[in-house]
C-alpha atoms as a printed R data frame, in Angstrom:
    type eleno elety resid chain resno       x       y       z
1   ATOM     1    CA   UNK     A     1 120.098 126.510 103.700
2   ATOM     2    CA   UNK     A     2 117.224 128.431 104.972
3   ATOM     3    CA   UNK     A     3 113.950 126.732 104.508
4   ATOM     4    CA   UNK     A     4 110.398 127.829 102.628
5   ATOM     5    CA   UNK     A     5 107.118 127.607 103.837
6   ATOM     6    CA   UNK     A     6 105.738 125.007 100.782
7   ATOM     7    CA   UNK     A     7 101.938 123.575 100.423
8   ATOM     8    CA   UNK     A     8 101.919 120.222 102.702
9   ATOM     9    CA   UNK     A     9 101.236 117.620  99.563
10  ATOM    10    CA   UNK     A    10 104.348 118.931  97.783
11  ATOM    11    CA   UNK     A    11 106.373 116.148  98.527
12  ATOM    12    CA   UNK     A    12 104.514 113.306  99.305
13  ATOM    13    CA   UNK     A    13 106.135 110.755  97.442
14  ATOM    14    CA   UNK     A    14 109.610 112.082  99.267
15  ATOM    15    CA   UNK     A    15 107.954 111.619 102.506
16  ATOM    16    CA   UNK     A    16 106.949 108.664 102.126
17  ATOM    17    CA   UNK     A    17 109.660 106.761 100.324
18  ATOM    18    CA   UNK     A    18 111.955 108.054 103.866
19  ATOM    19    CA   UNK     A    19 109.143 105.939 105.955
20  ATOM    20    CA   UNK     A    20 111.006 102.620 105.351
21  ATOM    21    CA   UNK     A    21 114.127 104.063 106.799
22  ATOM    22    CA   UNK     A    22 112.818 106.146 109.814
23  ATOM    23    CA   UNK     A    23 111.686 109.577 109.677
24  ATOM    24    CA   UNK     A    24 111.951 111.738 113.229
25  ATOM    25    CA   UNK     A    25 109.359 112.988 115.392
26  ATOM    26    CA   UNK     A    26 109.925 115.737 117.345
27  ATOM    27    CA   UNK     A    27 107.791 116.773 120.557
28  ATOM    28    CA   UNK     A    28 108.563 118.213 123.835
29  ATOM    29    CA   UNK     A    29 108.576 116.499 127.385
30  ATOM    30    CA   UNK     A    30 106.331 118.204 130.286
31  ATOM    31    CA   UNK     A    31 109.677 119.841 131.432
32  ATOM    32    CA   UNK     A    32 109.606 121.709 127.777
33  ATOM    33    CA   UNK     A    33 113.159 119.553 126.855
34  ATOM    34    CA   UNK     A    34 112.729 118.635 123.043
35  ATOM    35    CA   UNK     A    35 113.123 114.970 122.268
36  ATOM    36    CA   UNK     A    36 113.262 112.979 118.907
37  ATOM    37    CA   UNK     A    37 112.037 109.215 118.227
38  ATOM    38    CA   UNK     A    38 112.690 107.725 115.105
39  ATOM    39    CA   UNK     A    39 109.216 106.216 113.311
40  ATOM    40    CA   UNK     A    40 108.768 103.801 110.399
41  ATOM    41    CA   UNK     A    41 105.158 103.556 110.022
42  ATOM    42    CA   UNK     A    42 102.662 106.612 109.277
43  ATOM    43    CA   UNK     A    43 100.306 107.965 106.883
44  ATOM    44    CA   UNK     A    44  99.617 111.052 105.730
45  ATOM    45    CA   UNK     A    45  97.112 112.579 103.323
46  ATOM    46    CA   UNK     A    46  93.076 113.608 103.771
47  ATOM    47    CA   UNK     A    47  90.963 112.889 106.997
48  ATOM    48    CA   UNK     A    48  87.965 114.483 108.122
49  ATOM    49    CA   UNK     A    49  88.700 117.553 104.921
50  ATOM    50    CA   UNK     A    50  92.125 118.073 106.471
51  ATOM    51    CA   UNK     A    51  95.671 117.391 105.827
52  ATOM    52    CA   UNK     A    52  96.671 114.887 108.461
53  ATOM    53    CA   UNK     A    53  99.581 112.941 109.576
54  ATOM    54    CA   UNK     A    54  99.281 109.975 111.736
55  ATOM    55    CA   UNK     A    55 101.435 108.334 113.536
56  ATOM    56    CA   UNK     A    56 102.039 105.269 115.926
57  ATOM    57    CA   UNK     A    57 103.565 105.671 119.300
58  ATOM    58    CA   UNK     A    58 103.721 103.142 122.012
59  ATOM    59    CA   UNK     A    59 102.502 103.557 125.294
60  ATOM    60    CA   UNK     A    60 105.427 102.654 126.869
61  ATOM    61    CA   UNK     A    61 107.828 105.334 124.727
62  ATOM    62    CA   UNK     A    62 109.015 108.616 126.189
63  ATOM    63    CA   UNK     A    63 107.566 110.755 123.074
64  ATOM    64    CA   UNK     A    64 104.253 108.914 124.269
65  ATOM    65    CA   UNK     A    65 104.433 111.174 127.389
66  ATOM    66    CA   UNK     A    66 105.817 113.860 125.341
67  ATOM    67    CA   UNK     A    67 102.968 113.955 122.886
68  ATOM    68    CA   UNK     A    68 100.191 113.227 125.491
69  ATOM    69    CA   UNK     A    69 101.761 116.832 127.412
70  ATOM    70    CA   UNK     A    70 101.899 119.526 124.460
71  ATOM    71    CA   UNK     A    71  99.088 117.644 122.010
72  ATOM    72    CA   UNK     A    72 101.504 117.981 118.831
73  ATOM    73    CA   UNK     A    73 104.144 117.223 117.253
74  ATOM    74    CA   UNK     A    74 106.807 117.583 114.258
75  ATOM    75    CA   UNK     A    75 107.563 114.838 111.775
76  ATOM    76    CA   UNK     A    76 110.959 115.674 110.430
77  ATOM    77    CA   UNK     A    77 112.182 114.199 107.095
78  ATOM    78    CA   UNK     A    78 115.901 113.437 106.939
79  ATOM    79    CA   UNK     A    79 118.565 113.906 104.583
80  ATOM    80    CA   UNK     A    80 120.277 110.503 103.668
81  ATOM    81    CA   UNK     A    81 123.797 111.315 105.460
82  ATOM    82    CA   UNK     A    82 121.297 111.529 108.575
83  ATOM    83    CA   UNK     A    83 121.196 107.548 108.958
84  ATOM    84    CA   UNK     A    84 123.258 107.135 111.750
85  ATOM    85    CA   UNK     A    85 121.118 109.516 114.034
86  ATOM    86    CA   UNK     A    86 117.974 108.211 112.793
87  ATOM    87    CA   UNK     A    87 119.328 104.663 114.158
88  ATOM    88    CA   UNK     A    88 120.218 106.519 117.415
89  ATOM    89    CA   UNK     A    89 117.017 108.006 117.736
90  ATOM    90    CA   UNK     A    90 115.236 104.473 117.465
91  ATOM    91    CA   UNK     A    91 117.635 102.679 120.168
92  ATOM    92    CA   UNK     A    92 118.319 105.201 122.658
93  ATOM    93    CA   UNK     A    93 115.219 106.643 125.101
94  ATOM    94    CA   UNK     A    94 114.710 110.738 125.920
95  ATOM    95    CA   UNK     A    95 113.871 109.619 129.322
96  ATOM    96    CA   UNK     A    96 117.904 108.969 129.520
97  ATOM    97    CA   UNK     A    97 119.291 111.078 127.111
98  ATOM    98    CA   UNK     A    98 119.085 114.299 125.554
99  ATOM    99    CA   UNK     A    99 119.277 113.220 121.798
100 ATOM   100    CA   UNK     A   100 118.897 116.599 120.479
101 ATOM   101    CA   UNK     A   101 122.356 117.170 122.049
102 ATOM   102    CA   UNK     A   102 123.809 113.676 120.906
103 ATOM   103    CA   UNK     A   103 123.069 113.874 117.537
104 ATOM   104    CA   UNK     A   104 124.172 117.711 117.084
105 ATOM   105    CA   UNK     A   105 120.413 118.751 116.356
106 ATOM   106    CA   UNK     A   106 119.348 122.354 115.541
107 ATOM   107    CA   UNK     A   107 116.049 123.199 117.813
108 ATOM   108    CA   UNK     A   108 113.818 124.580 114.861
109 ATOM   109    CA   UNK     A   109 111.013 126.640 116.430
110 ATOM   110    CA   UNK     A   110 107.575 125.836 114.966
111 ATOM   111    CA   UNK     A   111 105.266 128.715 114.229
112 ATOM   112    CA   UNK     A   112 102.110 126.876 114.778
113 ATOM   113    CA   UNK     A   113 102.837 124.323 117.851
114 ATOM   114    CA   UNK     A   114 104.489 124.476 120.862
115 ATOM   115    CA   UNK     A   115 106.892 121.179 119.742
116 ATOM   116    CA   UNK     A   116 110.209 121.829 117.749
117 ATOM   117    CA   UNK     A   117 111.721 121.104 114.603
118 ATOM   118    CA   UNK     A   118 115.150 118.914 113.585
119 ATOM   119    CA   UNK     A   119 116.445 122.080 111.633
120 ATOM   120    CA   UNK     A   120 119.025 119.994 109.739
121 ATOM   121    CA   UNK     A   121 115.927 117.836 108.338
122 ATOM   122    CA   UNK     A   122 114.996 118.766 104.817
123 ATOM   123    CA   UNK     A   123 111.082 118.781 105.625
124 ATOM   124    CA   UNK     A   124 109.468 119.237 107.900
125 ATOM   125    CA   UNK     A   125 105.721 118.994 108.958
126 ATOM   126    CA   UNK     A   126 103.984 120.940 111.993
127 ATOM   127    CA   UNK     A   127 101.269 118.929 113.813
128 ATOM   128    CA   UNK     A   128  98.231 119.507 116.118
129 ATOM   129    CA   UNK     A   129  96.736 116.282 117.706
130 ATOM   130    CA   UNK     A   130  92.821 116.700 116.528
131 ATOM   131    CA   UNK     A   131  92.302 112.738 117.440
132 ATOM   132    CA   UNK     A   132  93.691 109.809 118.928
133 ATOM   133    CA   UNK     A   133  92.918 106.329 120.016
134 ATOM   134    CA   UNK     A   134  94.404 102.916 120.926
135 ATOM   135    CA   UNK     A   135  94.784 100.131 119.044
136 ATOM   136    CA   UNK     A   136  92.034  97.355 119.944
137 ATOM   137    CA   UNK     A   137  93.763  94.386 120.219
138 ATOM   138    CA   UNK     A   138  90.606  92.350 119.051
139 ATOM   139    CA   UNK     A   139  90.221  93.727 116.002
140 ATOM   140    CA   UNK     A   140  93.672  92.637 114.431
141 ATOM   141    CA   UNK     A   141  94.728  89.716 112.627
142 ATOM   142    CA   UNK     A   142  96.140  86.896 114.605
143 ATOM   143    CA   UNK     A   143  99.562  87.246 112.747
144 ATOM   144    CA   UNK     A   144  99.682  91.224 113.007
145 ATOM   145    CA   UNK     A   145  99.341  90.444 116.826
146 ATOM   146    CA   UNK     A   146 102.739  87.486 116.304
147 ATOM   147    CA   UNK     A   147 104.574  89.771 114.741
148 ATOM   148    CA   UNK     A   148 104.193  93.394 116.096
149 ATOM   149    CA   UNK     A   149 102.116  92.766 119.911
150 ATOM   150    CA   UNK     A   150 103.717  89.709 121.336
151 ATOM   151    CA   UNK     A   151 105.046  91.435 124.096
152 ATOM   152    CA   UNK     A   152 101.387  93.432 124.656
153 ATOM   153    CA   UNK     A   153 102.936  96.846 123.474
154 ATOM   154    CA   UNK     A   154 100.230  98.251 121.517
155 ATOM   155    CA   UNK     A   155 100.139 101.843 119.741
156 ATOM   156    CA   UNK     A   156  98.149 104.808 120.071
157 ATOM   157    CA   UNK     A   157  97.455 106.338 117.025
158 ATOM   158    CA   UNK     A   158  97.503 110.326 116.602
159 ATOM   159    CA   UNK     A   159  96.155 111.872 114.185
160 ATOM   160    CA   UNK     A   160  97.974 115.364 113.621
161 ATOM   161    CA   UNK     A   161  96.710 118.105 111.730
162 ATOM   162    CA   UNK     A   162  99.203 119.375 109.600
163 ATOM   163    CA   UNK     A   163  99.420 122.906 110.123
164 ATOM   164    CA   UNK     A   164 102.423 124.458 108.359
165 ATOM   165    CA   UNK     A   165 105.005 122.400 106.350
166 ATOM   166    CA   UNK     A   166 108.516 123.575 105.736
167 ATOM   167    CA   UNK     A   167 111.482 122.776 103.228
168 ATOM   168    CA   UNK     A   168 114.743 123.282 102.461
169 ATOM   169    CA   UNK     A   169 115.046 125.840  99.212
170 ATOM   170    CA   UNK     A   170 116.849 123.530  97.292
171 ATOM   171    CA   UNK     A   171 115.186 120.006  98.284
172 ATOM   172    CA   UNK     A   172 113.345 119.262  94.808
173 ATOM   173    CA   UNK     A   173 116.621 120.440  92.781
């Protein structure tokens, strides 16, 4: 199905019910190969009097590197007979495989960012980095720290600009 360009709060509540079982980010490694993580936790909605998406990346994840070379990204909202790459995507790293190819993903060329698209996703989201930080480890909770950081792993957080946002023709039917 061909997809529509549709206002970026159109499906909110569709994007965000997905978070719990992974949606997929898309960027692009320095070498211009597109790569796909899967990501659980995010936000989206009004920041600085623009639509944003933010996500969490660690620094020690491929799409970390990915994301600090182009300065965007894609979040890519799956259909439910996705699941099995969206597991793939969250146990396998881009810096050893190409999971475009392994999970039999369409390369969907954005028309605002240099970073790609999961065509077979039913939404889609085009992002420009306006902001990022890290994490301050200080400032959490002790048992946010237990429970997410006990290894030292923290997040940066990016705060993407949504730009253009795309769905399938038939996704609210």
């Amino acid at each position: 199905m061909p997809k529509i360009e549709v206002a970026w709060d159109s499906y909110l509540n569709e994007t965000t019910d997905c978070l719990p079982d992974g949606l997929l980010l898309a960027s692009l490694d320095p070498g211009g190969k597109p790569n796909a993580m899967a990501i659980g936790w995010g936000s989206v909605g009004i920041v600085w009097s623009r639509p944003m998406f933010v996500v969490l990346v660690r620094h020690s994840r491929y799409t970390y590197e990915c994301i600090e070379a182009s300065g965007d990204f894609t979040v890519n909202v799956p259909s439910p007979d996705m699941a099995e790459a969206v597991e793939l995507c969250g146990t396998i790293s881009g810096r050893d495989h190409d999971k475009f190819a392994e999970c039999g993903f369409t390369v969907g060329q954005s028309q605002t960012i240099i970073s790609p698209y999961i065509d077979e996703c039913d939404l889609v989201y085009e992002c420009q980095v306006v902001q990022c930080t890290d994490v301050v480890p200080e400032n959490f909770a002790p048992e946010i720290i237990d429970d997410f950081y006990a290894g030292g792993d923290f997040h940066r957080i990016y705060f993407g600009e949504i730009l253009r946002t795309l769905a399938e023709e038939d996704f609210a039917d």
